[in-house]
NULUMRO-273487 format. One record per residue (C-alpha): x, y, z. Coordinates in steps of 0.02 Angstrom, whole numbers, padded with zeros to 5 digits, always signed. Each point is the difference from the previous one (the first is absolute). Example, Ala and Ser with C-alpha at 12.3 -4.5 7.8 and 13.67 -1.06 7.14 Angstrom:
+00615-00225+00390+00069+00172-00033
This chain:
-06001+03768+09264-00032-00076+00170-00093-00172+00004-00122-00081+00155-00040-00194+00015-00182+00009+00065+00028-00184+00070+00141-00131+00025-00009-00163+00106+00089-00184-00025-00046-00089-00139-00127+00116-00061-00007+00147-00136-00004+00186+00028-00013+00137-00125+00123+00155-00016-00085+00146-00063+00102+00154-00070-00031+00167+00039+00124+00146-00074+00032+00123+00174+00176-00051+00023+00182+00003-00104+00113-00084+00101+00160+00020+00032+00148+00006-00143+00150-00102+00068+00178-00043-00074+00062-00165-00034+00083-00068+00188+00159+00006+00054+00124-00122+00092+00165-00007+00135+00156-00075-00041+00091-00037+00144+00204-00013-00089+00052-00008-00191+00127-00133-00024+00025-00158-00086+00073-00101+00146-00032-00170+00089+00022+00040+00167-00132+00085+00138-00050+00143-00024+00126+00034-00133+00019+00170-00092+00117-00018-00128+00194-00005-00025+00117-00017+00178+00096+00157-00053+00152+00008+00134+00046+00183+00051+00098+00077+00119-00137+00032+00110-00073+00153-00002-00187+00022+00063-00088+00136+00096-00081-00028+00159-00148+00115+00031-00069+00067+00162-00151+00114+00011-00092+00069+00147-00093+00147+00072+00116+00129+00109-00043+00053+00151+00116+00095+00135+00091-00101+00097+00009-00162-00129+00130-00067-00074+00050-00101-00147+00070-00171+00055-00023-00193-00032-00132-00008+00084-00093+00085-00149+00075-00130-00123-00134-00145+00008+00145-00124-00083+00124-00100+00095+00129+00032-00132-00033+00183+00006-00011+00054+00211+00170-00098+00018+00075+00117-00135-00117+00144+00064+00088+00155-00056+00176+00055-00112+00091+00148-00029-00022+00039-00185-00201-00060+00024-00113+00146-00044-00159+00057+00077-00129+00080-00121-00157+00129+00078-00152+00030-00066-00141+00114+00073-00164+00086-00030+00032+00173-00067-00136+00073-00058-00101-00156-00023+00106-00078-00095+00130-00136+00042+00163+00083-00030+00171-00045+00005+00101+00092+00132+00163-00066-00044+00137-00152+00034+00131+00002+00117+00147-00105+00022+00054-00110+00152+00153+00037+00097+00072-00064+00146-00059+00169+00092-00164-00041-00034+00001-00194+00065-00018-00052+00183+00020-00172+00077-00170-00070+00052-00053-00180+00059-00108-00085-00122-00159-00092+00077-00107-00092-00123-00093-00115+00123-00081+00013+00183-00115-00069+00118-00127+00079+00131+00040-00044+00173-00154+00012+00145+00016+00130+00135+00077-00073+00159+00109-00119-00099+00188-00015-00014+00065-00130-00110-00017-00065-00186+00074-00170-00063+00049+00010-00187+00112-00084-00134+00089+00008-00156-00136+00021-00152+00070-00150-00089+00098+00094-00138+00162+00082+00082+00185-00059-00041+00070-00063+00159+00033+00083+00128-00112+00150-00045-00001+00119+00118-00184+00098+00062-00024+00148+00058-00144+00023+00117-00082+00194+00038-00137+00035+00133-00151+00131+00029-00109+00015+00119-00193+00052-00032-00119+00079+00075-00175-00011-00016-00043+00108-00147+00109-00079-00103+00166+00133+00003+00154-00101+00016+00162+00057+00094+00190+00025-00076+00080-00205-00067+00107-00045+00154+00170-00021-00038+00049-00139-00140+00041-00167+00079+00098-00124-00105-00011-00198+00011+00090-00117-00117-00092-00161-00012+00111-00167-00002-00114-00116-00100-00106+00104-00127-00060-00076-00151+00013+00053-00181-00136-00016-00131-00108+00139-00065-00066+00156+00052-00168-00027+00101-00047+00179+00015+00064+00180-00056-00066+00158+00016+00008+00160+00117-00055+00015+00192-00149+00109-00016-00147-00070+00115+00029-00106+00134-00160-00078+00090-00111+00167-00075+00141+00100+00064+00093+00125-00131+00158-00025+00052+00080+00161-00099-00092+00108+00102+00109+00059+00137-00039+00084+00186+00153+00047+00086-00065+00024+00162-00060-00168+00025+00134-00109+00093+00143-00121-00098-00008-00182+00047+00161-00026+00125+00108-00141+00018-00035-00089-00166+00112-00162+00008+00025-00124-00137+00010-00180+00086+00058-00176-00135-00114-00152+00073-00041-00167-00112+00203-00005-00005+00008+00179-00088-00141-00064-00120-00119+00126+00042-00003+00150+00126-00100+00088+00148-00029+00197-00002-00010+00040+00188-00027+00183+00055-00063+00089+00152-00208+00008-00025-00080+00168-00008-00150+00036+00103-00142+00049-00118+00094-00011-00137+00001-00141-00119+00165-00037-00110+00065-00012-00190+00130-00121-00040+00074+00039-00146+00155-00070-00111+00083+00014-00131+00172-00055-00086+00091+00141-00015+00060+00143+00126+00111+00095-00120-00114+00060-00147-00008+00146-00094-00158+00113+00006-00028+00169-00057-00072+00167+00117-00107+00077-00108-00027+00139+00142+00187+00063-00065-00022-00054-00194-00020+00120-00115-00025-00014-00201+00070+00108-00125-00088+00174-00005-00121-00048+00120+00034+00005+00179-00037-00151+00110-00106-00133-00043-00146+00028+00091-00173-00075+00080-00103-00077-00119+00149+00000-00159-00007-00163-00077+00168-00078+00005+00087-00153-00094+00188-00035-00001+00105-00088-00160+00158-00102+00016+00042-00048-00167+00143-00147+00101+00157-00056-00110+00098-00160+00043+00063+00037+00164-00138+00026+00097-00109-00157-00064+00020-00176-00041-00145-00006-00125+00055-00067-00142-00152+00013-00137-00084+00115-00121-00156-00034-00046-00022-00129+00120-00076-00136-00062-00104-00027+00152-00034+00063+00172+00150+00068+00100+00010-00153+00099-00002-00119-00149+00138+00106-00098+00134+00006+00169-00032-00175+00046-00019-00064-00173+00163+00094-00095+00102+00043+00116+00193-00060+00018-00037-00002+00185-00154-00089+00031-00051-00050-00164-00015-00174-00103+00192-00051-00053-00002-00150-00098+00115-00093+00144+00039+00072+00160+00067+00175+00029+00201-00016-00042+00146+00082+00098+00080+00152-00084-00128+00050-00097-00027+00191-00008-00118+00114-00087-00037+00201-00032-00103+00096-00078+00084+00087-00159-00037+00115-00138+00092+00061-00152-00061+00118-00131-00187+00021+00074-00002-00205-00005-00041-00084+00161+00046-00165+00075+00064-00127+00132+00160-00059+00008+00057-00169+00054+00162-00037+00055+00025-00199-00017+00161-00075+00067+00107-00138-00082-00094-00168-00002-00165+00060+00045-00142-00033-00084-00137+00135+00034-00179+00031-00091-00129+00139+00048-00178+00006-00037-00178-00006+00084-00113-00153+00008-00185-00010-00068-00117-00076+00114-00102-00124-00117-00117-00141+00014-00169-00074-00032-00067+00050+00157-00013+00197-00022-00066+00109-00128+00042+00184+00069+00140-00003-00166+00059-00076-00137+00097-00145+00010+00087-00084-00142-00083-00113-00132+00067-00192-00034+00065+00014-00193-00021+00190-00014+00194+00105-00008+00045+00144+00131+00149+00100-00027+00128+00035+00111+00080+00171-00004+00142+00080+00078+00113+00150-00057+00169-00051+00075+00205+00033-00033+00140-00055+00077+00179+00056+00035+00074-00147-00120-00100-00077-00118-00053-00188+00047-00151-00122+00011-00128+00044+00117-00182-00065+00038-00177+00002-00015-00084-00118+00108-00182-00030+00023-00053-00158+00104-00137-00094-00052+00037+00029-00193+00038-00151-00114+00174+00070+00001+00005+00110+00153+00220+00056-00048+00028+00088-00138+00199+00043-00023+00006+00164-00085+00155+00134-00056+00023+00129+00112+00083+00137-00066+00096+00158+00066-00149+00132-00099-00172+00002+00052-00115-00117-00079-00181-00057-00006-00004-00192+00013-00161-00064-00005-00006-00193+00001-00176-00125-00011-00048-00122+00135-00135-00125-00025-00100-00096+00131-00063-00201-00029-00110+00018+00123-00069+00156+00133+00102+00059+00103-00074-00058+00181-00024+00089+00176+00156-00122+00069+00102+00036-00119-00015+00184-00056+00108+00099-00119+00152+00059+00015+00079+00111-00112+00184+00063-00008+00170+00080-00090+00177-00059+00049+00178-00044-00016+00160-00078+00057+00144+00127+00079+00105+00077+00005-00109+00127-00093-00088+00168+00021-00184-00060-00058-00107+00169-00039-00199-00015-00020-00121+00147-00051-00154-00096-00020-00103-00136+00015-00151-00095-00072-00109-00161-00027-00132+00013-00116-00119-00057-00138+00105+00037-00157-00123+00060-00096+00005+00184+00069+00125+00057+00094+00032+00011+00188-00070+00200+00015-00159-00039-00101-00150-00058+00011-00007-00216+00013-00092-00050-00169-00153-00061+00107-00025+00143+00105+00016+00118-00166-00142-00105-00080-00112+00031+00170+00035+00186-00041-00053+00001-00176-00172-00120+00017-00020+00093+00176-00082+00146-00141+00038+00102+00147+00046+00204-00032+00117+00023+00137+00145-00106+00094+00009+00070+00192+00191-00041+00042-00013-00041+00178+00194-00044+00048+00062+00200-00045-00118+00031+00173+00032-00131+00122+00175+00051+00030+00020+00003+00198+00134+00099+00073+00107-00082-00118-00042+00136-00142+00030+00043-00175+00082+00193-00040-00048+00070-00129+00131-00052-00123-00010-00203+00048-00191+00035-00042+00052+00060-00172+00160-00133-00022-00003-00129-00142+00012-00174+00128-00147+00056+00136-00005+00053+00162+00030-00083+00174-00196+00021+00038-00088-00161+00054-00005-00062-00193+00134+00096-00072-00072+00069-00143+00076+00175-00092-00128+00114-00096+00111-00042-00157-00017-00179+00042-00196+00009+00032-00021+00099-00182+00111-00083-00104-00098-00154+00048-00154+00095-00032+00062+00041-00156+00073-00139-00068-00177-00091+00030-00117+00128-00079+00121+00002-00158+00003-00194-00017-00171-00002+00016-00071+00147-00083-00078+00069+00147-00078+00175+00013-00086+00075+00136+00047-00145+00108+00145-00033+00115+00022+00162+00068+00116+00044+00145-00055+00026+00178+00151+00041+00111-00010+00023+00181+00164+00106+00063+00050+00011+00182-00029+00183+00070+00164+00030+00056+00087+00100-00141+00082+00170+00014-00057+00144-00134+00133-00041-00136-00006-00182+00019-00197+00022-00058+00055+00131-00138+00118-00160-00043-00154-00106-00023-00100+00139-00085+00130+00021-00146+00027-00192+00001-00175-00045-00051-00057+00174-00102+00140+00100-00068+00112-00011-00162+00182-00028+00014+00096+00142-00071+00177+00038+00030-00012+00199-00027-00153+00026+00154+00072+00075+00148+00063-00092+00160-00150-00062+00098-00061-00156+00072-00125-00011-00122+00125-00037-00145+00096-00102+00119-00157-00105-00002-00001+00013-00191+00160-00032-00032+00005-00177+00114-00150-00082-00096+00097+00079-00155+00139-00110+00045-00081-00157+00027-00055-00016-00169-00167+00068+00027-00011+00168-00122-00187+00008+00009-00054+00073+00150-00087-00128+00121-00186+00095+00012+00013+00029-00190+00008-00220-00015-00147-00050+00098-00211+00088-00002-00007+00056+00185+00128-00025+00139-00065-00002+00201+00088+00042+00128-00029-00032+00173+00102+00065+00146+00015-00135+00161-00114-00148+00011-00048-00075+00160-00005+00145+00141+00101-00121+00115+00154-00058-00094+00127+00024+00127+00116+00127-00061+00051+00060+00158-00185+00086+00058-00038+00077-00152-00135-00083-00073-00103+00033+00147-00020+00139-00088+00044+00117+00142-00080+00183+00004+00095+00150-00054-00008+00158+00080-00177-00013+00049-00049-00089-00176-00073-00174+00024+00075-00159-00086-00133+00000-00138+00058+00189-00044+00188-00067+00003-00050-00145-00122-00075+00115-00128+00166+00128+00013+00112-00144-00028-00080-00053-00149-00005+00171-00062+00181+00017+00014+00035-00125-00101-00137+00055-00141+00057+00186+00030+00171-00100-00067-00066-00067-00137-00121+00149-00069+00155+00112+00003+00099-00112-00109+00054+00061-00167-00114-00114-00115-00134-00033+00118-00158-00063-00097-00139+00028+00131-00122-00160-00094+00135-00147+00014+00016+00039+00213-00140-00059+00132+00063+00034+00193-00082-00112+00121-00026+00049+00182+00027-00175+00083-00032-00078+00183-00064-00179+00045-00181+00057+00016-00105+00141-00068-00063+00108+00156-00088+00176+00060+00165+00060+00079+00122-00087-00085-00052+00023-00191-00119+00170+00038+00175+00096+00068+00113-00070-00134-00101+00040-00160-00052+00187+00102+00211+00032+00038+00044-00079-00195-00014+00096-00144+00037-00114-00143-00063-00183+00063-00121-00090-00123-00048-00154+00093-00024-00069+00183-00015-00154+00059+00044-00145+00108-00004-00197-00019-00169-00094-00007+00040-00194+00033-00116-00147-00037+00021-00055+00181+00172-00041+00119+00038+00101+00107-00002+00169-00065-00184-00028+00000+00027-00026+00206+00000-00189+00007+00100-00067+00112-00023-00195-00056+00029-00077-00174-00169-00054-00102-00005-00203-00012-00058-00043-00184-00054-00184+00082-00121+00121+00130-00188+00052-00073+00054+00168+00082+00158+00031-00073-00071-00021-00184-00162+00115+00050+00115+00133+00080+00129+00000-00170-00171+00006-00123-00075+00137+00125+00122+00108+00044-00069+00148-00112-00156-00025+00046-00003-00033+00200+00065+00131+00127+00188+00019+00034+00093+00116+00016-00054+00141+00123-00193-00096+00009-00034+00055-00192-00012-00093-00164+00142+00022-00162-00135+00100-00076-00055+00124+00162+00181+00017+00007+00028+00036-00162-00106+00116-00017+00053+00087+00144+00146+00020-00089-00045+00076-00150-00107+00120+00098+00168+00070+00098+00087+00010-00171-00154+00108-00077+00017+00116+00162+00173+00005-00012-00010+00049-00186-00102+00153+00029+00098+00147-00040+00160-00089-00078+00055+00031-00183-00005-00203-00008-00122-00114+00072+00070-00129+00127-00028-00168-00058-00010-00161+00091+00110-00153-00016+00061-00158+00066+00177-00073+00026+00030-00176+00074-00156-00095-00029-00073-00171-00027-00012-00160+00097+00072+00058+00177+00089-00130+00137+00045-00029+00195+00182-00037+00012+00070-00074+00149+00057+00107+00132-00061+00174-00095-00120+00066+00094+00016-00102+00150-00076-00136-00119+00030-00174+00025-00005-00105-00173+00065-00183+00001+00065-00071-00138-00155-00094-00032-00100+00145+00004+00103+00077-00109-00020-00118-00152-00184-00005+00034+00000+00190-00008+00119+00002-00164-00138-00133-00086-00137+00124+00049+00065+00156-00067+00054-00084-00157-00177-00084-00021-00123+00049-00117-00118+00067+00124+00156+00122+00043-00011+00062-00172-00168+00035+00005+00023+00109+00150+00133+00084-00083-00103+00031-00157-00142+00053+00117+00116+00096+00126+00062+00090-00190-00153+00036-00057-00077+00071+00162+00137+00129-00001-00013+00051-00176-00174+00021+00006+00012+00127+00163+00138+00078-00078+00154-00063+00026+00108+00057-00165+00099-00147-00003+00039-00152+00115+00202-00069+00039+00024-00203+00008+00139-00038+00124+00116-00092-00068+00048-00029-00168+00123-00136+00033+00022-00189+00033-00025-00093+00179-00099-00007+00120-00131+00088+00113-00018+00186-00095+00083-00053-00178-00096-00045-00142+00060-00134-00068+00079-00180+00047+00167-00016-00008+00060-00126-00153+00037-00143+00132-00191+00028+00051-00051+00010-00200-00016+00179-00032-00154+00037-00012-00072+00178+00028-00159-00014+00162-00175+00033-00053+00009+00173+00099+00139+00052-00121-00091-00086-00148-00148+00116+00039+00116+00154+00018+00060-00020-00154-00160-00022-00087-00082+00168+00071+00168+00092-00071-00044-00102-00170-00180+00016-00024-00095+00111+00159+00099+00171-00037-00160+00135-00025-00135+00069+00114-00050-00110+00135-00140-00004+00104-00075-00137+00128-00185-00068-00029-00110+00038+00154-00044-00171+00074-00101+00082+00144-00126-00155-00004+00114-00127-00018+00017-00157+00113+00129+00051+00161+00158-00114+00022+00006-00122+00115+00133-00045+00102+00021-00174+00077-00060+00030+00158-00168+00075-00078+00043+00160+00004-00065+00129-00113+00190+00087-00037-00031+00100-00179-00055-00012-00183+00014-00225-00079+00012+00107-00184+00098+00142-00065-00008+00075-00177+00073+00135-00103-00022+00063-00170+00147+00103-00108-00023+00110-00147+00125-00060-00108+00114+00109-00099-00075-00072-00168-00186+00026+00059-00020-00191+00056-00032-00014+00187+00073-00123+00123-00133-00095+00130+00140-00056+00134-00135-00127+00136+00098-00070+00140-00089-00136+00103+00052+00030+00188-00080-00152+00085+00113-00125+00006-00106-00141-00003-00168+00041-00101-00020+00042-00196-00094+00167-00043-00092+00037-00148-00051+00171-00073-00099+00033-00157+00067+00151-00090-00128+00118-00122+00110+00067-00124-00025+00036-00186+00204-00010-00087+00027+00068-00138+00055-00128-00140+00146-00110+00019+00048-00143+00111+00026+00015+00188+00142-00065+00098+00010-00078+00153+00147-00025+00105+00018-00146+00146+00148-00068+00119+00004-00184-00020+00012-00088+00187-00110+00014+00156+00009+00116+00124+00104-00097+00091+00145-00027-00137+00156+00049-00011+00150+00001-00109+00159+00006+00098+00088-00150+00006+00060-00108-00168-00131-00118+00032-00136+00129-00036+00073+00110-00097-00120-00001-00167-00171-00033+00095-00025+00192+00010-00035+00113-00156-00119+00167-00081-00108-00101-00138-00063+00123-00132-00142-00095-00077-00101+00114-00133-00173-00031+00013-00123-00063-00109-00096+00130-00136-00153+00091+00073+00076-00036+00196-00047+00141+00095-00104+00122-00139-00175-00014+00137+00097-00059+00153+00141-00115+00101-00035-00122+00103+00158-00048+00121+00025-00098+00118+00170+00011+00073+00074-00131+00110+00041-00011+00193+00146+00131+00053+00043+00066-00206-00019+00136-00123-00038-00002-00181-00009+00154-00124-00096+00029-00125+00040+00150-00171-00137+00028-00085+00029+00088-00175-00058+00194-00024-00165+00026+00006
């Protein structure tokens, strides 16, 4: 049943008239991200500090071509070029044999294999004609670093010469701090500075010169006529790379042009100082935040003190040695305060617990400290076994930005003090599950999948396969282990008698050999038993087995998605370019990847073929991108990409002001103006749907359309080129949190449903600031109108849905007088139970609309559904947070048997359910 509104204008009535040509479009409740599990105060925080020998796998993945090599200047990570390449590292092949993406085998690296190769991951394009370059320390060397500088001449098609002989300079006065820039020498000034010409001349007599008193230096060289110069450096002149024009992999001869290539280091103690797994933030955060080196000690750092890594009977952990007399305590510090709200900071009069698994050598009194608590030293028995201590702090008042957390475990030598984890969080759950607020968003989110982003985001510093499948998470950007992410799942749908709801979504990083995805294939489908020959498969089995989980996982939950990769340019090494393969483009090598994964998981004993969806992923849905993937896969069910409200992955480059007319008409009319690629939500949309209906034709399965990471969008600082003050930031925030954000998000929701978009995904399901959808408890708590409205659709708009034609309606004005797009949107659903659902969203921000509806209901009373507020309000600070609610009023007997008349209010949306007919 499709409807048309023969007239609508301000202030005045129109009539909708029904006519019966069209069914809509069936959709599934919504979905939503998660960024990280893990009940923890601190940024970003994932869960339980679980210390381990340190043991993580570095990934590197690029396209081979003759002549290339493997080195650091393929790892886009500072941490990772230094390291570059080890013996014992392995490098796995893939190519296209027969059109499919096969596995040609893993080889080992030896020293025969390695060569010594200067690492550049910087440079600078030099003008033909001149000689010299002035340049200094990049503010983040030790002192007395020591530069290498490399030259290449150019000519003028772009072919650079042979690097010029390293040449070293040791700077006298660098400074330390952070790193300002990492990454991998691959274009300088438009120049691609890995492609080599040997005939073209070397730069000659490259001298290194201190000036500024050794502060900074001068590159002289003798200039090149017709040839301009590269200046490149670099830190190292003695790192490992691999010649893959000599490598070879088992069975299969040399690796050649066009394999697809990643290398594994699973590191132990001795070649890393890392010191956590799962981090409990981002790499930076964990080494400068817990580490005996450069981390918070609650004093200075004492003489004598000495630590290693250990591990006895399978059980990791860090050893410190603490001499007679000294007092030493270990820990990481919370930043906290009342003027942020990206994460949780602690409550005045609410308990946190404390929680460290620690022994010593000779049992004693040790400590838990935590500053700012009413009693911040707690003296506790420290005894030669392991034990849990877990000890309560409470806060008088909140913690402020001056004086932020600090958190620690310590003693007095001589002693041998031994810690295996680490932990502060709300006692209510514990430090691996969900926080009790963030499980509540999950349940009265309705929603029918979680997407766990943090399993994806991984960087070079990558999960294997086993650390993905490990009981305390993963060093990903998040941390979170499948078993972690499910028994959460799990734990909430059983508490709350949920069915059909809370379904896992797991993204999982591309870069996993053929038994490590037969390990996950027997992990999530196959039964444990003891008698069924050796394979990886009962491996996989037999782990969740012993975990306590007898069930297998796919068997626990309705449908389980799995998408391969995310975002086609996480930096893992150059792989998520998405290179081509032998003559295959990157779309064809997305839809093999995936299919090596489902090819996994179809081939598992126990496979049930209606509890698995595979999603073909990739940022946005396009000809070449999506048409090639879904043509090279055989078992994907959905594609997709994200779909934001705004920001700036709807290219804008400046944040929306909620005290500027245009900011709050762009937010309300972002579905309904031109964006993205000069076409409305709804043009695109169904531009969209129309690929997935051609790329359906001749598959056993029709391709379906979805959406991850969508919902109020923003401009960060610096992303983008962007430049967002801090002003402009909290103007932004009250915007996107408004009301009139949540009626674009209803709108944006509704357009997509009704041109056949399966199911929407709301990014984020979590606390803070910017994309997370609710307040953090210092900034009340309260869930933002565009998540209020998400939640309702999953509650009450689940059924065929289909968008009233508004073809006469009034055009949207913008504030320069403007004619931009449609001032009133509306959607009807057929309701599962035979009512139907009149969703009206009022686009102008400034002008109330009427509309007379003609519509005989059956009997029974209608409902109507309204957000408190005007378009302008928002909800997320303590002040306001209980001015913004949904009001279910049920309307007077008789309402709506001949007709409705509504008028809806500047920049909202109101629903209507009339009974069955």
């Amino acid at each position: 049943m499709t409807m048309h509104v023969t007239s609508i204008a301000p202030d005045t009535t129109a009539n909708l008239v029904f006519d019966r040509r069209g069914e809509g479009h069936q959709v599934e409740r919504n979905t939503a991200t998660i960024g990280s599990f893990g009940n923890i105060v601190n940024p970003g925080g994932s869960g339980m500090l679980r210390i381990v020998a340190p043991r993580y796998t570095t990934n590197l993945s690029i396209k081979s071509v003759a002549g290339n090599v493997l080195t650091g200047e393929n790892l886009n990570f500072f941490d990772s070029w230094v390291a570059a390449f080890y013996v014992g590292g392995s490098l796995t092949a893939l190519r296209n044999v027969n059109d499919e993406l096969v596995e040609i085998g893993t080889t080992t690296i030896t020293a025969a294999t390695l060569k010594k190769r200067f690492s550049l991951y910087e440079g600078q394009g030099i003008a033909a004609g001149q000689s010299s370059l002035v340049t200094g320390p990049e503010g983040w060397e030790q002192p007395g670093a020591t530069k290498y500088f490399v030259l290449a001449s150019v000519d003028a098609s772009g072919k650079r010469s042979a690097w010029s002989a390293p040449v070293a300079y040791q700077f006298g006065a660098s400074l330390t701090g952070s790193p300002t820039r990492t990454g991998t020498l691959v274009s300088v000034s438009g120049i691609d500075s890995r492609t080599e010409d040997g005939t073209l001349p070397v730069p000659q007599n490259v001298i290194a010169t201190a000036i500024d008193g050794g502060r900074n230096v001068r590159i002289t060289w003798t200039a090149l006529p017709g040839h301009s110069v590269i200046v490149g450096w670099g830190w190292h002149n003695d790192v490992n790379v691999v010649d893959l024009e000599t490598l070879t992999v088992a069975d299969s001869g040399l690796i050649g042009p066009g394999d697809l290539v990643w290398f594994k280091k699973v590191f132990d103690h001795t070649t890393t100082k890392a010191v956590l797994s799962p981090r409990m933030f981002n790499v930076g955060a964990t080494l400068s935040r817990f580490h005996p080196e450069t981390g918070f000690f609650n004093g200075s750092h004492p003489q004598g003190v000495t630590y290693a890594y250990m591990n006895e009977g399978g059980k990791d952990f860090i050893r410190l040695t603490i001499p007679s007399g000294v007092t030493y305590s270990m820990g990481f510090h919370a930043l906290s305060g009342t003027t942020q709200a990206w994460y949780h900071v602690p409550e005045a009069g609410k308990a946190y617990a404390l929680r460290a698994e620690v022994r010593v050598n000779t049992a004693r009194n040790g400590t838990l400290y935590c500053r700012g608590a009413d009693a911040d030293t707690l003296s506790v028995p420290f005894s030669t076994s392991w034990q849990v201590l877990s000890r309560q702090f409470v806060y008088s008042t909140t913690p402020t930005s001056s004086a932020p957390l600090y958190q620690s475990v310590g003693a007095t030598g001589p002693c041998q003090l031994d810690i295996a984890s680490f932990s502060f969080h709300d006692p209510i759950a514990g430090p691996m599950e969900l926080s009790p607020s963030v499980e509540k968003m999950a349940v009265d989110s309705g929603i029918l999948s979680l997407r766990m982003h943090a399993t994806c985001k991984t960087r070079p510093w990558s999960y294997n396969m086993a650390e993905l499948l490990g009981r305390f998470g993963t060093r990903s950007t998040g941390g979170n282990s499948i078993p972690q992410s499910f028994n959460n799942l799990k734990r909430a749908r059983e508490q709350n008698g949920l069915s059909g709801q809370l379904n896992p979504w797991i993204q999982v990083e591309p870069h996993m050999s053929n038994r490590e995805l037969q390990l996950l294939a027997g992990y999530m489908c196959a039964a444990y038993d003891p008698t069924a020959p050796a394979s990886a498969y009962k491996d996989g089995a037999e782990l969740r087995h012993s975990q306590g989980q007898i069930e297998p996982w796919q068997n626990v939950f309705e449908r389980t998605t799995l998408e391969v990769g995310n975002e086609p340019w996480n930096p893992i090494g150059e792989f998520f370019t998405l290179p081509a393969v032998n003559g295959k483009s990157p779309g064809w090598v997305n839809g093999k990847l995936l299919d090596r994964f489902a090819g996994a998981i179809m081939a598992a004993p126990g496979y049930d073929p209606t509890r698995w969806k595979f999603y073909l992923g990739g940022w946005l849905v396009s000809e070449g991108w999506n048409r090639d993937g879904i043509a090279a896969s055989k078992h994907a069910d959905f594609i997709g990409g994200a779909d934001y409200n705004g920001g700036w992955d709807s290219g804008l480059t400046a944040a929306l002001d909620a005290d500027d007319p245009q900011g709050l008409f762009n937010t309300l009319a972002n579905s309904s103006i031109p964006l993205l690629g000069g076409v409305t939500r709804k043009q695109r949309m169904r531009g969209m749907s129309t690929l997935c209906a051609s790329l359906s034709v001749g598959r056993a399965k029709p391709i379906q359309l979805m959406h991850y990471e969508s919902g109020p969008g923003y401009v960060l600082n610096g992303l983008n080129g962007a430049s967002v003050t801090p002003a402009q930031a909290a103007s932004q925030e009250r915007l996107m949190k408004s009301v009139a954000s949540g009626t674009a998000t209803l709108d944006a929701f509704m357009t997509c449903a009704a041109e056949g978009v399966m199911s929407n995904d709301f990014f984020t399901l979590e606390e803070g600031e910017y994309w997370k959808a609710k307040a953090t408890p210092i900034n009340g708590g309260a869930y933002n109108p565009p998540f209020m409205w998400f939640s309702f659709i999953n509650r009450h708009l689940v059924g065929k849905v289909r968008a009233m034609d508004l073809t006469e309606g009034e055009p949207l004005v913008d504030p320069a007088g403007i004619r931009r797009g449609e001032a009133f949107r509306a959607y009807a659903v057929d309701r599962e139970d035979g009512s139907v659902a009149y969703v009206l969203c009022n686009l102008d921000p400034s002008t109330s609309r009427s509309i007379r509806l003609r519509r005989a209901s059956g009997a029974g009373r209608w409902m109507r559904y309204s957000m408190t507020g005007d378009a302008k309000a928002t909800n997320n600070t303590a002040a306001t947070k209980d001015v913004i609610a949904i009001i279910a009023q049920e309307m007077p007997e008789g309402f709506g048997l001949v007709r409705l008349d509504v008028t809806i209010p500047p920049g909202k949306a109101e629903v209507y359910i009339a009974p069955p007919a």
